[in-house]
N, C-alpha and C positions, 0 to 999 in steps of 0.2 A: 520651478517644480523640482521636491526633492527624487533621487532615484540612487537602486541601488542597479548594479547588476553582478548576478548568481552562474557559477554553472552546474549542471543537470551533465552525472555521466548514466548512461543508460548500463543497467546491470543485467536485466534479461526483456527478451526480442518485446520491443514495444507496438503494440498494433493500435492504431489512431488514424484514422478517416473521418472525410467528410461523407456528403450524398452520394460518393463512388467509393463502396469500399472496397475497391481494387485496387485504390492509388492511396497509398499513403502519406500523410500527412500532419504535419505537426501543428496543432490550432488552439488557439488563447483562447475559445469559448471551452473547449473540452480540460485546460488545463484550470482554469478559472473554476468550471465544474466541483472537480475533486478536488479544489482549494475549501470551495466551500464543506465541499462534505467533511472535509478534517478537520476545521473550523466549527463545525457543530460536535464533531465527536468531544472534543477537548471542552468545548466552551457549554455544552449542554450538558456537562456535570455539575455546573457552577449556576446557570441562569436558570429562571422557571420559563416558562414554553412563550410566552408572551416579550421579555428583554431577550429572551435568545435571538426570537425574528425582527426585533430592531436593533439590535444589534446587528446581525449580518447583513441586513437593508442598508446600514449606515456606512460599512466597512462594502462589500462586496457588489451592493446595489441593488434595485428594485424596478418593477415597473413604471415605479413614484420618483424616486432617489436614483442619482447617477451613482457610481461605484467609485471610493475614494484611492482606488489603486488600479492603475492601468496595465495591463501588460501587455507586450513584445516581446515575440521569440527570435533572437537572432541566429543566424545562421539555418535555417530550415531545413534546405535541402540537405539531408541526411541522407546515406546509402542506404537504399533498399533492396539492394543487390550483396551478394559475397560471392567472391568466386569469380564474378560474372555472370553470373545466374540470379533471379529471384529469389527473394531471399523470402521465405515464410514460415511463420510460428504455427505449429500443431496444437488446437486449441484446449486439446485433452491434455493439458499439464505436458505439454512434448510428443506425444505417445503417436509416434510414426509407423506402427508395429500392424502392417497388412492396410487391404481395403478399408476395413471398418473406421481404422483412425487417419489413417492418412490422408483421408479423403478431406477428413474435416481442420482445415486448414484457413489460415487468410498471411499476405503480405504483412511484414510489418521490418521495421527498423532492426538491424542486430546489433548485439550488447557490445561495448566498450567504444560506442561512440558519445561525444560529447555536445551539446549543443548553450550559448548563453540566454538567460534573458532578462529583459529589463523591466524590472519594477518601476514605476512611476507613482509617487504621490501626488494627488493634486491640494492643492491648496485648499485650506489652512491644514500647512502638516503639522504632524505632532509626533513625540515619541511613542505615545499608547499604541499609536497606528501602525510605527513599524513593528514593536515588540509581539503584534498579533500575529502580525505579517510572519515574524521570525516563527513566532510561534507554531505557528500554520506548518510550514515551510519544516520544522523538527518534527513534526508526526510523517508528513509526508518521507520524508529522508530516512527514517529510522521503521516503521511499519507499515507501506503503501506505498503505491502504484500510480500510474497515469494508462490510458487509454483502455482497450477493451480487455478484459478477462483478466483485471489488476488481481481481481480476487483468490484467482488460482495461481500465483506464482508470476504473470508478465506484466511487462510495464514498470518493474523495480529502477526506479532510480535513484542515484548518492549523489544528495544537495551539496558541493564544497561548502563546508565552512557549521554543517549543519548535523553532522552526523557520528553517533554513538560510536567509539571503538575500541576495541578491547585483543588480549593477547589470547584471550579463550572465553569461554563463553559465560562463567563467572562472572569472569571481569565484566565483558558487555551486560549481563544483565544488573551489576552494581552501578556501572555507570550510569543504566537507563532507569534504573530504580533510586539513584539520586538526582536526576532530573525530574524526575513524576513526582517526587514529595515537594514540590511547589507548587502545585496545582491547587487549586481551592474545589474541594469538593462536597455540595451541597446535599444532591436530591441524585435517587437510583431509580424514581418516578418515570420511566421515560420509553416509549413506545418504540424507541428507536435506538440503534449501537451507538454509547459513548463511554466515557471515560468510565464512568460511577457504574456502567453494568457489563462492561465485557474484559476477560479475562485473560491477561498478554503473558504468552510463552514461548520462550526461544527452543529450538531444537538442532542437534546434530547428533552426528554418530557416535555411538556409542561406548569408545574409545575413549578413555578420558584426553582430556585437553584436545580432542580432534575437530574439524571441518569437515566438509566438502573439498575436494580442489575446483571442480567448477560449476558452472549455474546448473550445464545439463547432468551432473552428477548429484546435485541436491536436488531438483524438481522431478528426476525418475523417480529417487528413492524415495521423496516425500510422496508422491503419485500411487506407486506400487506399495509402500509398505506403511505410510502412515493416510493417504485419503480412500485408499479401496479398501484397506485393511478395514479403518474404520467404520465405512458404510457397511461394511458386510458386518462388523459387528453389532452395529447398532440397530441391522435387520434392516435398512433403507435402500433403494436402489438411485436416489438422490439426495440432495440438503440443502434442501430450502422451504419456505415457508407458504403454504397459502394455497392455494390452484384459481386462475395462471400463477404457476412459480413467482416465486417475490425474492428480494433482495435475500443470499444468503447469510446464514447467524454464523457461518464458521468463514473467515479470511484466513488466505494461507498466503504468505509473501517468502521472498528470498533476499536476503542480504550478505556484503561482505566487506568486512574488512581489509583495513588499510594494508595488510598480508595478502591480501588477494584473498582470503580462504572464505567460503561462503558458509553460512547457518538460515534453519529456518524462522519465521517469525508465522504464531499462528495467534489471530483472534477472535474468540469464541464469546456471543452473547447468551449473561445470564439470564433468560427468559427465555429462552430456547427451551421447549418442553421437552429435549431430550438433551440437555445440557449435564446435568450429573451422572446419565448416561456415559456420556460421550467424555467427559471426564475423567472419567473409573478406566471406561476402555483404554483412553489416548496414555493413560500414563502403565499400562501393560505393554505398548509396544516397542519396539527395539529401538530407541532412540534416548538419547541424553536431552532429558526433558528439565528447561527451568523457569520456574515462576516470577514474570515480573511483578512487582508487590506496588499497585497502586495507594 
């Protein structure tokens, strides 16, 4: 059985539970999860809706089909503590600021730890299977998250060996814009965020060539002045689709480079009935905004 094994450093507070979400924990069903969802973003540009789901039946498994990639996290027990204390993520983008926000919290992992794990292919391996693999494993790395509230900022982690970098923010968005011109893109048909209908843009302050210096200084600002600003532009007191609430069209991640210095990454689906809306406004507000060019 072939195998690789990767490490995961966590960039900002990761929250992952099982049926106790007071106890945290790291779990192959929940990382397997958001394997598959990046797996569809990338790969549902390219397939029609019928080869997309056997395809991911094939690679990731089914009720039917076993899954031809096994995973093992090693090293698990992570600190859930700092200090000595409980460590917990503010689930409002950080916003620990009185009762209102504070309250609403949960345990979770804090950043700059690192954990391995092991890929397993099972037999009959092939190269197509790892390059998915890799494949997969570059979106997660470069615009996505693991565990609860990826979409707002937590759960950022930097795959070694997988991940965009750049001296400022130019650079990383040329880099990441000569990695996406290999993607084969078909069809923008598609009821759901992927490659061919959602819209990738890096953000930091507004200083040329500048960053953040750290996580909790890029997810205030991006909280305070690019996700409230916006809803209150866009006349919304939330962003998302449907009643009950459904999956949100706007992702908003944190990433950093090999300098330590962090940027935002934000991604917005075009079908979002208030997407050119929200485009007009986002590029009014005080931040160095750039267009990844699928």
């Amino acid at each position: 059985m072939s195998k690789i094994t990767l490490s995961f450093e966590i960039i900002t507070p990761l929250i992952m539970s099982g049926a106790d979400r007071d106890e945290v924990e790291l779990r192959e069903q929940s990382l397997k999860g958001i394997l598959r969802w990046w797996f569809r973003f990338y790969k549902g540009a390219e397939l029609d809706l019928k080869e997309l789901k056997e395809k991911e039946s094939e690679i990731w498994g089914s009720q039917e089909v076993a899954s031809k990639i096994k995973i093992t996290i090693k090293n698990k027990k992570l600190s859930s503590k700092k200090n000595g204390k409980d460590y917990y993520a503010y689930l409002c983008m950080n916003d620990d600021r009185g009762d209102r926000y504070s309250r609403i919290k949960r345990r979770a992992f804090h950043e700059n730890q690192k954990f391995n794990i092991d890929f397993y292919f099972l037999p009959p391996f092939n190269e197509k299977l790892r390059k998915e693999l890799e494949t997969t494993l570059f979106f997660l790395s470069n615009l996505g998250g693991l565990g609860a509230r990826w979409r707002r900022g937590f759960g950022s982690v930097v795959i070694d060996g997988y991940h965009i970098d750049g001296k400022n923010l130019e650079e990383i968005k040329n880099n990441l814009n000569n990695r996406l011109k290999s993607f084969s893109i078909s069809s923008s048909n598609r009821d759901f965020m992927n490659l061919s209908n959602t819209s990738i843009y890096l953000l930091s302050p507004k200083q040329k060539e500048s960053f953040w210096y750290s996580w909790k200084e890029a997810i205030n600002k991006l909280r305070d002045d690019f996700y409230r600003k916006l809803k209150r532009q866009l006349g919304v007191n939330r962003i998302g689709i449907g009643s009950p609430r459904a999956v949100s069209p706007l992702i908003i991640q944190i990433k950093r480079n090999k300098a330590n210095l962090y940027y935002g990454v934000i991604l917005i689906w075009q079908k979002w009935e208030l997407y050119e809306k929200c485009i007009e406004k986002m590029q009014k507000l005080d931040f160095e905004i750039k267009e990844v060019k699928i």
